[in-house]
ROSE-504259 format. One record per residue (C-alpha): x, y, z; residue in one letter; residue number from 0. Coordinates in Angstrom, 2 decimals, decimal comma. Layout:
N
      c1      c2      c3 rest  nr
       X       Y       Z    a NUM
...
END
This chain:
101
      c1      c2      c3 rest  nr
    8,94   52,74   19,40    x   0
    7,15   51,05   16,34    x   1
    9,38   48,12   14,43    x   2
    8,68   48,20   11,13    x   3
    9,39   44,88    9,25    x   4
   12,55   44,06    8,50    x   5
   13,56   44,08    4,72    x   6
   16,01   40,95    3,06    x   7
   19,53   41,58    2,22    x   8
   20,25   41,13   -1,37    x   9
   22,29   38,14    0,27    x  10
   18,90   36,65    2,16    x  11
   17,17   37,35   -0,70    x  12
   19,75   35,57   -3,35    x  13
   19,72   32,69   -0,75    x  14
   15,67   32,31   -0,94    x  15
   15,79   32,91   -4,50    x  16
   18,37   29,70   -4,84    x  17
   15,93   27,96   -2,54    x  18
   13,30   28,14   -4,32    x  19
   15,12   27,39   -7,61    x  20
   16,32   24,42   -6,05    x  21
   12,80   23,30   -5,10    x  22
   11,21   24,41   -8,47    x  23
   14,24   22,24  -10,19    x  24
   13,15   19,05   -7,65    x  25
    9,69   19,28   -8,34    x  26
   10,40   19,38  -12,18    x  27
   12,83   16,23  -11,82    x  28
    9,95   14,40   -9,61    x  29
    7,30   15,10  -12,28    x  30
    9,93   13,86  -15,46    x  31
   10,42   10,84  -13,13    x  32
    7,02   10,50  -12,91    x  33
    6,44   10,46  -16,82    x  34
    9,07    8,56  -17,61    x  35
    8,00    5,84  -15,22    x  36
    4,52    5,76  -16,38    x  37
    4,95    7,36  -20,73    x  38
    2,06    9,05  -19,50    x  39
    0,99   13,10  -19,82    x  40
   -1,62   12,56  -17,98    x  41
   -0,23   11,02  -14,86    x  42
    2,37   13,88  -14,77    x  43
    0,12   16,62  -15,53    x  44
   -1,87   15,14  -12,21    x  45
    1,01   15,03   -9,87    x  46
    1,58   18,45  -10,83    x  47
   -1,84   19,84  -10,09    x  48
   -1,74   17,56   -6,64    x  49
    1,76   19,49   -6,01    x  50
    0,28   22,98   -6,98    x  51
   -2,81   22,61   -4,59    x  52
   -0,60   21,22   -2,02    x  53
    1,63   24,39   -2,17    x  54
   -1,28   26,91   -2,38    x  55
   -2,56   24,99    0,71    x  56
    0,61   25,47    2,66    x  57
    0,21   29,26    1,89    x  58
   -3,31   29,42    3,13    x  59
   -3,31   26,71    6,08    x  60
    0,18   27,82    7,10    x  61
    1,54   30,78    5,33    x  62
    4,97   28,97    4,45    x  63
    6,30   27,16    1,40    x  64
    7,58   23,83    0,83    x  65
   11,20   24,64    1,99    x  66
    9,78   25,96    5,41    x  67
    7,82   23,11    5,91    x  68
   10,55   20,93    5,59    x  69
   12,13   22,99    7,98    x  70
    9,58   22,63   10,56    x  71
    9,61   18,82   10,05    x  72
   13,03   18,73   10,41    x  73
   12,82   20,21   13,98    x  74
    9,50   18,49   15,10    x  75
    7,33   22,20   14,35    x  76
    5,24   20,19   12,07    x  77
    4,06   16,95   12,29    x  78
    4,69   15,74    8,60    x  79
    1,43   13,39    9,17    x  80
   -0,99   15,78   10,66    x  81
   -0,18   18,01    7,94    x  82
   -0,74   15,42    5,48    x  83
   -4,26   14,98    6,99    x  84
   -5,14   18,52    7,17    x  85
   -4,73   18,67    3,39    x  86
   -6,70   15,65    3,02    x  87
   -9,18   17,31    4,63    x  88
   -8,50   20,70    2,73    x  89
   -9,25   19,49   -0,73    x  90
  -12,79   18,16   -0,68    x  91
  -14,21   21,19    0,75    x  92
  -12,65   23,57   -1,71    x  93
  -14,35   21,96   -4,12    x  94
  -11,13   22,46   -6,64    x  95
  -11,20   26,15   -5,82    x  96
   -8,34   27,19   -2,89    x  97
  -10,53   29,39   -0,38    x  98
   -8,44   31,52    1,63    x  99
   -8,55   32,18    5,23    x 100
END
């Protein structure tokens, strides 16, 4: 018997849909934080690149997103500073390009 993989209800999918809403909508509150605290373009525009190479790195290193990560630091998976050190890592030798695995 072959299992095929199993397909999202329109219910798991609404609920990953809100999930990711509700992480798009905290990242876009961090990064007005971040510009008001600073009046500065520049410095916003920067976290935002740091966020969207730490992302694309938890896709490649780990094939999850932000919301599973938190996940697995919530029930000792990850370790939140190991990870943090892997990316560290990460981003010299891409060389500002994300290589995939």
């Amino acid at each position: 018997m072959t299992l095929s993989p199993r397909s999202l209800s329109n219910s798991e999918k609404n609920t990953k849909q809100m999930q990711i809403q509700s992480i798009q909508d905290k990242i876009t509150r961090f990064l007005e934080r971040k510009f008001r605290a600073s009046h500065s373009l520049s410095t916003k525009n920067t976290y935002n690149s740091a966020l969207r190479r730490f992302i694309e790195f938890l896709h490649v290193q780990y094939d999850i997103d932000i919301e599973e990560l938190l996940q697995k630091i919530k029930t000792s998976q990850i370790d939140p500073i190991d990870t943090l050190d892997t990316f560290y890592s990460f981003c010299p030798n891409t060389n500002g390009k994300i290589q995939r695995k």
